[in-house]
Phi, psi and omega in degrees: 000350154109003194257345186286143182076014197262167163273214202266352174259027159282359199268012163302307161303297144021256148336267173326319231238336159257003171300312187307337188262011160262338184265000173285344187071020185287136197294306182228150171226121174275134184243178166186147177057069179230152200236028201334124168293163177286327191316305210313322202281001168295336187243311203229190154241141147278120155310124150187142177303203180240138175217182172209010152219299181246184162151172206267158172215170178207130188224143164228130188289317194251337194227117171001135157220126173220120160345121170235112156281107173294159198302154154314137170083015171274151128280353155307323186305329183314344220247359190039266168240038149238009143255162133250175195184119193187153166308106169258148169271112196279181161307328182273005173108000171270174165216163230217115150312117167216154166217139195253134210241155165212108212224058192313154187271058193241121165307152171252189181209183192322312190313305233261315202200156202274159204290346179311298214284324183285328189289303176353291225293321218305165192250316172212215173267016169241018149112194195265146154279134193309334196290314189301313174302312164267351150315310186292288205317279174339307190290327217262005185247020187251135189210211198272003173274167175288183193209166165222120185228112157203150190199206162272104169277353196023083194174110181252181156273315198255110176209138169354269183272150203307304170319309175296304207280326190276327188290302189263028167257290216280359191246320184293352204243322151327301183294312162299324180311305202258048159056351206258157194281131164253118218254013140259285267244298181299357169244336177254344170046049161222155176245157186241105195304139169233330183276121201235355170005287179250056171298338175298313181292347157064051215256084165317327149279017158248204183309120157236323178238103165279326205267139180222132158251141195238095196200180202310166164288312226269312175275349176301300203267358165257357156332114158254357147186192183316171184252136165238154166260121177296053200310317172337306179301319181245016164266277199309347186259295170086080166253001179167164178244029141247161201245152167286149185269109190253143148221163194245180195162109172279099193252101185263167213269169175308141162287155180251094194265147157070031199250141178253072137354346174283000000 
């Protein structure tokens, strides 16, 4: 959403940035660097840890969320409100782990994870990443339900340098280990630019896809087509300089039996 590190005259843009996102019609949204208005809660409920200027949410205009805090001894908790984290109620009567991740593009430390586990995690030589931290945290809450994990991951497949790609390979090859789906890149084996900073270069080989969504087989295999980018919100509108990530999931609602209609 465009607000972390911004002053106060973003929140006008802001503002416009959650209208855009009630006009996409989205059943639930994972936000990050977001600012829930008091209004919103008037149309949905919102999820989100406590911060007092930016921080990740997950908001549904239509279907139940109820706030999941993981055990002592998660390392999300270290990550504070730049996870969210909460139960959705699907249409078909499951329910569904999701979470909205903002997985800044910061080493982590000693806070997040004891010094064995940060020396593990690491990817390269600058160590283990805040991305790395919720991956583990995120794999140890995953249980038979379906799940939804999606944000900013900082973090592409297709990157310049040899050291970034051999790095953000080992992360992607994690994300596979642990079963969970990427619901552009596993169907289309292409990335979809969601970051748009140096959109004048238009540079295939850098950074383009930061934003990922990530989730179980079972909603892996009700994709109802391809994942699209609202690209607008962040050229023409310049509502942020990621754009949203639409993905679709044919869930159809409980059926209605046994109803006497006469």
């Amino acid at each position: 959403m465009g607000m972390g590190g911004r002053h106060a005259s973003r929140h006008s843009i802001h503002e416009q940035a959650w209208h855009y996102l009630l006009g996409l019609g989205a059943d639930v949204a994972f936000v990050q660097e977001g600012l829930p208005p008091s209004w919103i809660r008037g149309i949905g409920t919102v999820v989100h840890g406590p911060f007092k200027r930016t921080g990740s949410a997950i908001f549904s205009p239509r279907f139940p969320l109820e706030r999941v805090t993981p055990p002592e001894g998660n390392p999300i908790l270290s990550m504070g409100a730049y996870v969210a984290m909460a139960h959705l109620a699907l249409p078909d009567g499951t329910e569904a782990l999701v979470a909205s991740v903002h997985a800044v593009a910061r080493k982590a430390n000693e806070r997040h994870l004891p010094d064995d586990r940060l020396t593990s995690l690491a990817r390269s030589r600058e160590g283990t990443k805040l991305n790395d931290v919720a991956v583990a945290g995120l794999a140890a809450m995953v249980d038979d339900r379906p799940f939804i994990f999606a944000g900013d991951w900082n973090v592409g497949r297709i990157r310049k340098e040899e050291r970034d790609r051999a790095a953000a390979a080992v992360f992607f090859e994690r994300i596979a280990g642990h079963e969970w789906r990427d619901c552009v890149w596993d169907r289309t084996k292409a990335e979809l630019q969601t970051w748009f900073r140096n959109s004048e270069s238009k540079d295939d080989e850098g950074l383009r896809q930061n934003d990922h969504v990530f989730c179980s087989l079972d909603l892996f295999d009700r994709m109802a087509a391809d994942a699209w980018v609202a690209t607008d919100a962040a050229t023409a509108l310049g509502l942020s300089d990621h754009a949203p990530l639409i993905v679709e999931f044919d869930v159809p609602p409980i059926g209605l039996t046994n109803l006497n209609l006469s």
